[in-house]
C-alpha positions as CSV (number, residue, x, y, z in Angstrom):
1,X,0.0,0.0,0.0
2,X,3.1,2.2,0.6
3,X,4.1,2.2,-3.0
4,X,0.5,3.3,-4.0
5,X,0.3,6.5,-2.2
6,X,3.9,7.6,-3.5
7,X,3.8,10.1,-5.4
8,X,6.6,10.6,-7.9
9,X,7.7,14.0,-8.6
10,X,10.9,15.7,-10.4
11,X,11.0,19.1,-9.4
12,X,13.7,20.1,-11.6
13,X,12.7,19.0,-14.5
14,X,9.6,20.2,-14.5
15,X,11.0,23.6,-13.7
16,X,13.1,23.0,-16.8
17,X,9.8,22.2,-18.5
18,X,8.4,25.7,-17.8
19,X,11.6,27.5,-18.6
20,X,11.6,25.5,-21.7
21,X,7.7,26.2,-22.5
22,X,8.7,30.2,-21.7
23,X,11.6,30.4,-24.0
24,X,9.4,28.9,-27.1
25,X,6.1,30.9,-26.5
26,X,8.8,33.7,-27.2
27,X,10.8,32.7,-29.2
28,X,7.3,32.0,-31.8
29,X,6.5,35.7,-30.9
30,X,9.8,37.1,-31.6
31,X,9.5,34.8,-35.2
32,X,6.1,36.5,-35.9
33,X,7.9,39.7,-35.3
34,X,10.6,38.9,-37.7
35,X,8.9,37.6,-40.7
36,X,5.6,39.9,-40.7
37,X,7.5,43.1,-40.0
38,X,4.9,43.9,-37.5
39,X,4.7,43.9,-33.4
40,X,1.1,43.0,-33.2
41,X,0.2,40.2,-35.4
42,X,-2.9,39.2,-33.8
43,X,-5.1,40.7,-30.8
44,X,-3.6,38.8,-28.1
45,X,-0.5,40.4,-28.8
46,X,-1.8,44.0,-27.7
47,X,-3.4,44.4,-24.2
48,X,-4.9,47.8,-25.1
């Protein structure tokens, strides 16, 4: 029953998940940037 209720976790690599995730969400932007010429590309980009 002990091995049930373990839980399994690996903090640091699912820090260097989210790190990971960060970087590509902008990178992507910074590639929209690049290849359209423009800084807002779609609504989500401006909060105004």
């Amino acid at each position: 029953m002990g091995d049930l209720a373990r839980v399994n976790t690996n903090i640091a690599a699912l820090q260097s998940f989210q790190t990971l995730t960060n970087i590509n969400t902008r990178l992507v932007k910074a590639q929209e940037h690049i290849s359209t010429g423009k800084i807002v590309n779609k609504a989500s980009d401006s909060p105004s």
